[in-house]
C-alpha positions as CSV (number, residue, x, y, z in Angstrom):
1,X,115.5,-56.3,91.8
2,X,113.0,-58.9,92.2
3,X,113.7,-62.7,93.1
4,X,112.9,-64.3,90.4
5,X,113.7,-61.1,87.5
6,X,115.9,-62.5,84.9
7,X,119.3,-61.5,84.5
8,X,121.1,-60.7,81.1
9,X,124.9,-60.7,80.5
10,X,126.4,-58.2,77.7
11,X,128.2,-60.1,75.3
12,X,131.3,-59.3,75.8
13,X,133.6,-58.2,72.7
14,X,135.3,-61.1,70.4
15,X,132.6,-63.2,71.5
16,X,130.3,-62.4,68.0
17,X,128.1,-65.0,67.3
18,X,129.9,-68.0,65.5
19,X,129.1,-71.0,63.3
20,X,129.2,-73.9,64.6
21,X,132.1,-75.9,64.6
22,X,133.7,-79.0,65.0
23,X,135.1,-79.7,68.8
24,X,138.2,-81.5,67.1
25,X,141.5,-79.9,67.3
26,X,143.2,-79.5,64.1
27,X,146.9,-79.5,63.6
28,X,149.3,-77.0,61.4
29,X,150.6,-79.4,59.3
30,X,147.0,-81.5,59.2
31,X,145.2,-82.1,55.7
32,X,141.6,-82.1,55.5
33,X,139.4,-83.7,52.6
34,X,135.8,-83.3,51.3
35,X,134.4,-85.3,49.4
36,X,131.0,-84.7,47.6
37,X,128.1,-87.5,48.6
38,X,127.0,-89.4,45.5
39,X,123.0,-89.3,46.0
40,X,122.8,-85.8,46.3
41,X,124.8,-85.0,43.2
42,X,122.8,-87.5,41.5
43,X,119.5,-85.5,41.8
44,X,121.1,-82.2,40.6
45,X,120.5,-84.0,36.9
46,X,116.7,-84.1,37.9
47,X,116.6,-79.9,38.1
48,X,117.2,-80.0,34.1
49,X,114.8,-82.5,33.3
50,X,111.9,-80.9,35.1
51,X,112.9,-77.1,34.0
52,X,113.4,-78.0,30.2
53,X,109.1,-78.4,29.5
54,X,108.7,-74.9,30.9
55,X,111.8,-73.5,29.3
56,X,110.3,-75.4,26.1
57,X,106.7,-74.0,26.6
58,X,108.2,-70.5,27.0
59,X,110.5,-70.5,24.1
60,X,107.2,-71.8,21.8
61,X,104.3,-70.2,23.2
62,X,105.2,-67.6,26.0
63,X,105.9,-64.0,26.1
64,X,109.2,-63.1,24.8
65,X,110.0,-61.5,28.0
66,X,109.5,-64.5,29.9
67,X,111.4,-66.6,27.1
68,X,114.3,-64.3,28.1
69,X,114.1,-65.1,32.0
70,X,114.0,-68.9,30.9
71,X,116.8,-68.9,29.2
72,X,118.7,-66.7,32.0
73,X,117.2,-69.4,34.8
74,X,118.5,-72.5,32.8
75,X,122.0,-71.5,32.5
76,X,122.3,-70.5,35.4
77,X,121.0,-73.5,36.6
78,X,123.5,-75.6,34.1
79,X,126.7,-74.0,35.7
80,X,125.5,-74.6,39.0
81,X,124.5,-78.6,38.2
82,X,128.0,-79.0,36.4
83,X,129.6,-77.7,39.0
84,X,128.3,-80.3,41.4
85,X,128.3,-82.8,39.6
86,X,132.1,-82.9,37.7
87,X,133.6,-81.8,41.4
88,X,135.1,-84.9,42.9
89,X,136.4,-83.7,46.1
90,X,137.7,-80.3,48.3
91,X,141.6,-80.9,50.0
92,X,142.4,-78.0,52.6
93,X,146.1,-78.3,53.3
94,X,148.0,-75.7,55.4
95,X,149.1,-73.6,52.2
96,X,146.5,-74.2,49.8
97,X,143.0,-75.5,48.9
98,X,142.1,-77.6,45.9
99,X,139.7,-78.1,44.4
100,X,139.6,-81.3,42.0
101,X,137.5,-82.5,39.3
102,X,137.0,-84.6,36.3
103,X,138.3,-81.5,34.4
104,X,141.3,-81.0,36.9
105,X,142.6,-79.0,39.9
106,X,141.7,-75.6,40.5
107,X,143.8,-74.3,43.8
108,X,144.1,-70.8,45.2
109,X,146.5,-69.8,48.3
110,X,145.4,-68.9,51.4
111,X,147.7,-66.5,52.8
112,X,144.8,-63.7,52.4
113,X,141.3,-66.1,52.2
114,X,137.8,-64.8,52.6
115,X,134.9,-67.2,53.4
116,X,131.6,-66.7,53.2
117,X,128.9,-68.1,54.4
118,X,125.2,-67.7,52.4
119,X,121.8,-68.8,53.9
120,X,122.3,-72.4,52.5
121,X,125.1,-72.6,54.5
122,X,127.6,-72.8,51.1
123,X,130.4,-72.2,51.8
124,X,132.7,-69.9,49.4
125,X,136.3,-69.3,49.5
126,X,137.8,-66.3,48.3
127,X,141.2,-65.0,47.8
128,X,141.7,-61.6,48.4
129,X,138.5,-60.4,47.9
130,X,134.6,-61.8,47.4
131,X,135.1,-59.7,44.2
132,X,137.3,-62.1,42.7
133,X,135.1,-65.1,41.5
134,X,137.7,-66.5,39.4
135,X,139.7,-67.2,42.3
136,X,137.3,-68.7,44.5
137,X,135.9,-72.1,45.1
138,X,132.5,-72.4,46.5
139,X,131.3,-75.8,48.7
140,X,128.0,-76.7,48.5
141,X,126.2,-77.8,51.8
142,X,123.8,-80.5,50.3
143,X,126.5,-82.3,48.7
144,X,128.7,-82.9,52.1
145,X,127.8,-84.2,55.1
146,X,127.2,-82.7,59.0
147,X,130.9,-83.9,59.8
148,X,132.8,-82.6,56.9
149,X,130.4,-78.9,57.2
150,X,131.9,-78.7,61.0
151,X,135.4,-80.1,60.5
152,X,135.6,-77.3,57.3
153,X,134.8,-74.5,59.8
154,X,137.2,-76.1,62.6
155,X,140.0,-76.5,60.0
156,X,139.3,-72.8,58.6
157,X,140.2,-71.6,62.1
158,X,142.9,-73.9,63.5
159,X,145.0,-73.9,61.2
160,X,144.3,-70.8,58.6
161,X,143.1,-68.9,61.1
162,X,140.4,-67.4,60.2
163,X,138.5,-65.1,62.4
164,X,134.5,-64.6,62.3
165,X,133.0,-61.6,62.3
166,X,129.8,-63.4,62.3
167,X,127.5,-66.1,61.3
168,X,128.1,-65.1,57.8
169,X,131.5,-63.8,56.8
170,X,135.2,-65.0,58.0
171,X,138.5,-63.9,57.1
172,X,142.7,-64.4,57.7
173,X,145.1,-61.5,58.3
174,X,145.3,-59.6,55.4
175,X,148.7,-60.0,53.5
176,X,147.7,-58.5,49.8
177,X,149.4,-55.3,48.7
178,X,147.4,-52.5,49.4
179,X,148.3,-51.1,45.9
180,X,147.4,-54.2,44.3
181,X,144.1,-54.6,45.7
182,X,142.6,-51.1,45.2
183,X,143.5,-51.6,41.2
184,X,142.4,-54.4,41.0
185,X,138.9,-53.4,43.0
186,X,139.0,-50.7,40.1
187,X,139.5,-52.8,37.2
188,X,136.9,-55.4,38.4
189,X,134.1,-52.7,38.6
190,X,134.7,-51.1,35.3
191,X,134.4,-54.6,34.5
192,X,131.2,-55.7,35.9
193,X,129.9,-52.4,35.0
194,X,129.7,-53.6,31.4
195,X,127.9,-56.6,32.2
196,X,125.4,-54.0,32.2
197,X,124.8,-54.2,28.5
198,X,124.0,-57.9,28.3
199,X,120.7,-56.1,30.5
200,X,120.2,-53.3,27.7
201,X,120.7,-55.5,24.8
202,X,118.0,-57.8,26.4
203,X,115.6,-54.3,27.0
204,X,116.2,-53.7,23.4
205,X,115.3,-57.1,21.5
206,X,111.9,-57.1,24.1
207,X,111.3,-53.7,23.1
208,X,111.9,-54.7,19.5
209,X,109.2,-57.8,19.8
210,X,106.8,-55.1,21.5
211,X,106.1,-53.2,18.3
212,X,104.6,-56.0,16.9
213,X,102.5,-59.2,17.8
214,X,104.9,-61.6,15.7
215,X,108.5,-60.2,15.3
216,X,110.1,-61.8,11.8
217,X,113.1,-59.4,11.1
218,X,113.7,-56.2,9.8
219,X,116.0,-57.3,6.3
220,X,114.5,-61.0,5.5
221,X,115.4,-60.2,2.3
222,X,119.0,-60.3,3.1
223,X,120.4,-63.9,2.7
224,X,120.4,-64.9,6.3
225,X,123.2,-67.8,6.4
226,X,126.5,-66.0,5.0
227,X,126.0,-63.0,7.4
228,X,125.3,-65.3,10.7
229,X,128.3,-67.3,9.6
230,X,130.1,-63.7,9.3
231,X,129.1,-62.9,12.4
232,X,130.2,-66.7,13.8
233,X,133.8,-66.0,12.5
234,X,133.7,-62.9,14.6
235,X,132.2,-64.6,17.9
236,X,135.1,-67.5,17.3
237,X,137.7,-64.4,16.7
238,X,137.0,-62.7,19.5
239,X,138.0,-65.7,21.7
240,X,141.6,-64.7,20.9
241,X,141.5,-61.4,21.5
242,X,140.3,-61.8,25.1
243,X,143.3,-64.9,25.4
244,X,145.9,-62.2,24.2
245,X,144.8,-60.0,26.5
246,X,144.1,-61.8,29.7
247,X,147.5,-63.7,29.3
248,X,149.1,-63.1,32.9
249,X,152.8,-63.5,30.6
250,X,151.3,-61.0,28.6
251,X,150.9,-58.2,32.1
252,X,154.1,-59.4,33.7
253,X,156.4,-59.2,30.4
254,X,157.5,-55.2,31.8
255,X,157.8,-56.6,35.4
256,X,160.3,-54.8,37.0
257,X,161.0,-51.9,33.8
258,X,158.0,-49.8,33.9
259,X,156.5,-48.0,36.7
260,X,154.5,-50.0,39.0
261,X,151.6,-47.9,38.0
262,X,151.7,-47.7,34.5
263,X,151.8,-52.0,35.0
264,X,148.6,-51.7,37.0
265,X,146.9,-49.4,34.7
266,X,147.5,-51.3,31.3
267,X,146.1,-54.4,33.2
268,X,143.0,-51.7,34.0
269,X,142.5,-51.5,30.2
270,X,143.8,-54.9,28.9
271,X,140.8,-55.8,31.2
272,X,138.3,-53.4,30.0
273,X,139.6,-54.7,26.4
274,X,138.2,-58.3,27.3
275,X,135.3,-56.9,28.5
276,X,134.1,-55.0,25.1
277,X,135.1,-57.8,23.3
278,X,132.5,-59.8,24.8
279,X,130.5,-56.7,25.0
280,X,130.7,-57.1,21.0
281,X,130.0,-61.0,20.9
282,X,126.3,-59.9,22.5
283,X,125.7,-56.7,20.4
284,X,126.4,-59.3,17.6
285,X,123.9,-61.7,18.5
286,X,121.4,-58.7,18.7
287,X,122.2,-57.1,15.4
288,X,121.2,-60.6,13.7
289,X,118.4,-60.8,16.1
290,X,116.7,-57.6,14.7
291,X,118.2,-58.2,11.3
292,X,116.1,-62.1,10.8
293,X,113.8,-62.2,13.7
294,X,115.7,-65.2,14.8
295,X,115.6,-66.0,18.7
296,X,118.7,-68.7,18.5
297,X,120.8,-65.9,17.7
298,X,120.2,-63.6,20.4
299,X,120.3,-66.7,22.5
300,X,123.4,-68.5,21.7
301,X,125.5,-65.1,21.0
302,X,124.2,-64.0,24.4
303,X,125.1,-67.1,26.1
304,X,128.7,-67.3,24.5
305,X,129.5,-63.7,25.1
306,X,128.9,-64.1,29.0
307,X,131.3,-67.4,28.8
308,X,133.8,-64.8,27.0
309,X,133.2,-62.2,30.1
310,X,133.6,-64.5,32.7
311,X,136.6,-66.4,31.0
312,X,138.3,-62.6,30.9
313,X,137.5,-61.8,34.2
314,X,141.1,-60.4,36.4
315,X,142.5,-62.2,38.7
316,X,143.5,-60.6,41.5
317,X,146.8,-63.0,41.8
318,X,147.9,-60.8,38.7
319,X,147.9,-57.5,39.5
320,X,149.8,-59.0,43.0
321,X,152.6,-59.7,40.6
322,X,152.5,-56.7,38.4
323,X,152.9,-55.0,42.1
324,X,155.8,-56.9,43.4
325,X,157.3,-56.0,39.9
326,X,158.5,-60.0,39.3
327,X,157.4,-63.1,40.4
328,X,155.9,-63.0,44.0
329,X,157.4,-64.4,47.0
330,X,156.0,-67.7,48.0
331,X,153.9,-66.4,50.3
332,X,152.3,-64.5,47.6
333,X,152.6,-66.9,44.9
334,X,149.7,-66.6,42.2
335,X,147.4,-70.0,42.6
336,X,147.8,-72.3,39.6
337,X,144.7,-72.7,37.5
338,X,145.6,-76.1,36.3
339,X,141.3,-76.3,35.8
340,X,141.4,-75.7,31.7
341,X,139.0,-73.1,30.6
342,X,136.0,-75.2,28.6
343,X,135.1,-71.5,27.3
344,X,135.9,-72.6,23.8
345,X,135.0,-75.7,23.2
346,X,131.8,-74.7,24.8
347,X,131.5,-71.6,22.5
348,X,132.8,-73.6,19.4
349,X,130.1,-76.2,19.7
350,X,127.2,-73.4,20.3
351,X,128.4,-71.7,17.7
352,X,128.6,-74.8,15.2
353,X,125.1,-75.9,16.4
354,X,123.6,-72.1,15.3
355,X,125.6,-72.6,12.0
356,X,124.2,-75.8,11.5
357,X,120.8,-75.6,11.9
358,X,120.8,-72.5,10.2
359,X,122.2,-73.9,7.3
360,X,120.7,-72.9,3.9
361,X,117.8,-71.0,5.9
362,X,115.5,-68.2,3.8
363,X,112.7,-66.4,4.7
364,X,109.6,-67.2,2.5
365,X,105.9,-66.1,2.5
366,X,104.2,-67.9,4.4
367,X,100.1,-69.2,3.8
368,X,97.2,-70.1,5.7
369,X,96.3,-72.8,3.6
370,X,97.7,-74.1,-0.1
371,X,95.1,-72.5,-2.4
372,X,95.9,-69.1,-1.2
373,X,99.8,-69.7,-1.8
374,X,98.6,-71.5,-5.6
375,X,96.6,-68.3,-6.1
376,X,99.5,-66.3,-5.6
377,X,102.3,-68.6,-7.3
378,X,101.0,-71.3,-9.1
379,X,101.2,-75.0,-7.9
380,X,105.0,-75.4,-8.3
381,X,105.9,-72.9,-6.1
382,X,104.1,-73.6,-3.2
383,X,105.6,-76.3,0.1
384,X,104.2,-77.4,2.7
385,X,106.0,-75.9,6.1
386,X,107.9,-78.7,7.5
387,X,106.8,-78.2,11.1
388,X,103.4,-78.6,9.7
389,X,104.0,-81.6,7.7
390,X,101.2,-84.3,8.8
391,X,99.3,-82.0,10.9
392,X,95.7,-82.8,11.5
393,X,93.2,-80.3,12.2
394,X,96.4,-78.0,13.8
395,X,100.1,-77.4,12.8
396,X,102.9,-75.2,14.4
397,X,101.4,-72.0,13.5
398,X,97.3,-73.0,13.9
399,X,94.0,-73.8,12.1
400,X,95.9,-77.0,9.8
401,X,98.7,-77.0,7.6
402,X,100.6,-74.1,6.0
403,X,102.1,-73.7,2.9
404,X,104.9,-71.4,2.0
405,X,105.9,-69.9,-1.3
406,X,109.1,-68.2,-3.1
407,X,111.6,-66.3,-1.4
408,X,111.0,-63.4,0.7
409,X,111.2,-60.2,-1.4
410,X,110.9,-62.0,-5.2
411,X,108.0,-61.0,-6.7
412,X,106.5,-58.4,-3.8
413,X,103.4,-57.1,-5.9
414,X,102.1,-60.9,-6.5
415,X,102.0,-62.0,-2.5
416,X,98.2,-60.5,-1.6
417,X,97.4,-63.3,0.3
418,X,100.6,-64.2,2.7
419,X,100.1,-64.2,5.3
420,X,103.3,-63.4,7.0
421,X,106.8,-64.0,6.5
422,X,108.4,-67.9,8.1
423,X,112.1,-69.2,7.8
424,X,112.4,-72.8,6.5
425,X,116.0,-73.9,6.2
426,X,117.4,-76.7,3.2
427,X,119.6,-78.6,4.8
428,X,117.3,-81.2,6.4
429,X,116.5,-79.4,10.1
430,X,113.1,-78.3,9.0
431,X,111.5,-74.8,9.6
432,X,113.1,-72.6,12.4
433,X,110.0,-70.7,12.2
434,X,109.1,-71.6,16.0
435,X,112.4,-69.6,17.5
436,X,110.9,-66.3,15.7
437,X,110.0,-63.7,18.9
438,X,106.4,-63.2,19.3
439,X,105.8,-60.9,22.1
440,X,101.8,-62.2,23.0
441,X,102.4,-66.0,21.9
């Protein structure tokens, strides 16, 4: 060996590679609060404001495709801004963690808690499994500050005990039934493996668009408003159904009669119920989609079927008690989600919008220019297109101002000139013409 040749040690084993950490010493019966910083929750509201021209360009002028994506990339971005911004603060006591909020408290236990740790350094805290999102509570790093990162990880270790198995992942002694866990793993994939229809719904409507440069409906001359309304009622209904059967009262009302099994396995398919319920909310929205050519349907339906799926997603906390065959010990005691669920107020007031807008909405023929439609009709019959109205050299549609005539399907041997098909609606919200797909802008 030479003089100077550099020696290397073997790490030796328990010594993985850890985050770091604060040096403090934390105490059992210790409580630990986070608080989010004001200025950078503050600049989480400038993310919408410079996302909304581009989702606004998109949904007038781009490729449906990329409308889609848009749309997809603005929720998400909602749910994440909401979520920083209505959090108030993160308490870590030695039996639970809360999470509070303008909304309320969420809390889960932490007698078997997962952390995770992503490349932001975000910190997410799991119980049971990182499979169960809906018990979870996720920390974001830009919101806290250098001390309150290192004390979290110092607490997580003192005094829950939680062991590293690298930079990335932690986790406490497991204590969840064994039986409990493996249903529930089987219930939550059957689940998420429905959320793969939102994806071929979405295939479908962009394959739909393809056939044709602009995509108006295949039955405008259907009346458009009583059917979306229809299909409202059924979106608002289907709230319900997934209440009914995601209602942890509901699972645990044979606790302790019927087999353990059997328990588990109707909270398998009361699951998979909520699931095609919200399945149905989307394939909705698409059916009226294809139906009217109308892009706010398959938007809004989409967009209140995923609340729906992620507001009936299991909880892992209830198939614990369906296990234990009555209410769990206090060391497994199911978290209370005293956070209320905003799914439907959110969904009533999407769905009330879509009604709105939509209200007294027909499809008419639609003309380059006013003579063409006066050719066709006569004078009476012909409107100028309220997205069009005062246009100078250029409306919504091109070249000047268009003009639209009768109702769609009224008269079909007389339009020679139309041009095309548009929506105009009569109660005051002017043409929804713009949200019809066009696949090349």
């Amino acid at each position: 060996m030479g003089l100077f040749e550099k020696i290397e040690f073997e790490q030796m084993d328990g010594q993985q590679d850890q985050p770091e950490r604060s040096l403090r010493g934390w105490q059992e019966g210790e409580t630990l609060t986070i608080r989010y910083r004001l200025w950078p929750k503050l600049t989480t509201l400038i993310t919408p404001f410079i996302l909304f021209p581009f989702f606004q360009l998109f949904l007038e002028e781009g490729f449906f495709v990329f409308q889609i994506i848009c749309v997809i990339a603005l929720v998400a971005c909602l749910e994440i801004g909401s979520d920083c911004l209505l959090t108030q603060e993160v308490m870590l006591t030695p039996d639970r963690i809360y999470k509070k909020g303008i909304l309320g408290i969420q809390e889960i236990p932490v007698y078997d808690l997962k952390l995770h740790v992503n490349k932001q350094q975000d910190l997410k805290l799991c119980h049971g499994s990182e499979k169960n999102p809906r018990e979870s509570i996720k920390v974001y790093r830009y919101l806290i500050s250098e001390d309150d990162f290192a004390d979290t990880l110092g607490y997580l270790q003192d005094v829950h005990h939680v062991s590293f198995t690298g930079r990335t992942s932690g986790a406490t002694e497991s204590r969840c039934s064994k039986i409990a866990l493996d249903q529930f793993m089987k219930a939550a994939g059957s689940y998420r493996l429905m959320a793969g229809f939102f994806l071929l719904f979405a295939l479908i409507a962009i394959f739909t668009v393809g056939l044709s440069n602009v995509f108006m409906g295949m039955a405008l001359s259907l009346p458009a408003y009583p059917i979306r309304v229809s299909g409202i009622a059924l979106a608002v209904s289907g709230f319900f159904l997934i209440r009914h059967w995601s209602a942890p009262s509901r699972r645990s009302g044979e606790a302790g009669v019927a087999p353990v099994m059997d328990r588990l396995e109707r909270a398998d398919l009361n699951a998979f119920y909520c699931a095609t319920v919200a399945v149905v909310v989307a394939a909705l929205g698409l059916t009226l989609f294809v139906l009217f050519g109308n892009a706010l349907d398959l938007y809004l339906f989409m967009i209140v079927a995923w609340f729906y799926f992620r507001d009936g997603y299991p909880r892992l906390s209830t198939w614990e008690r369906l296990s234990a065959g009555k209410t769990a010990p206090e060391s497994a005691a199911v978290p209370a989600q005293l956070l209320p669920r905003r799914s439907l107020q959110i969904s009533l007031v999407l769905m009330g919008a879509l009604a709105v807008v939509s209200y007294g909405e027909e499809n008419h023929y639609l003309y380059a220019n006013k003579k063409d439609c006066q050719d066709d009709w006569g004078d009476a019959a012909c409107r100028e297109l309220p997205g069009d109205a005062n246009a100078s050299g250029g409306g919504s549609y091109g070249g000047g101002a268009h003009y639209y005539g009768p109702r769609y399907g009224s008269g079909t041997g007389r339009a020679t000139r139309a041009m095309g098909v548009t929506s105009v609606s009569r109660g005051g919200f002017g043409s929804l013409g713009g949200f019809h797909a066009g696949f090349g802008g």
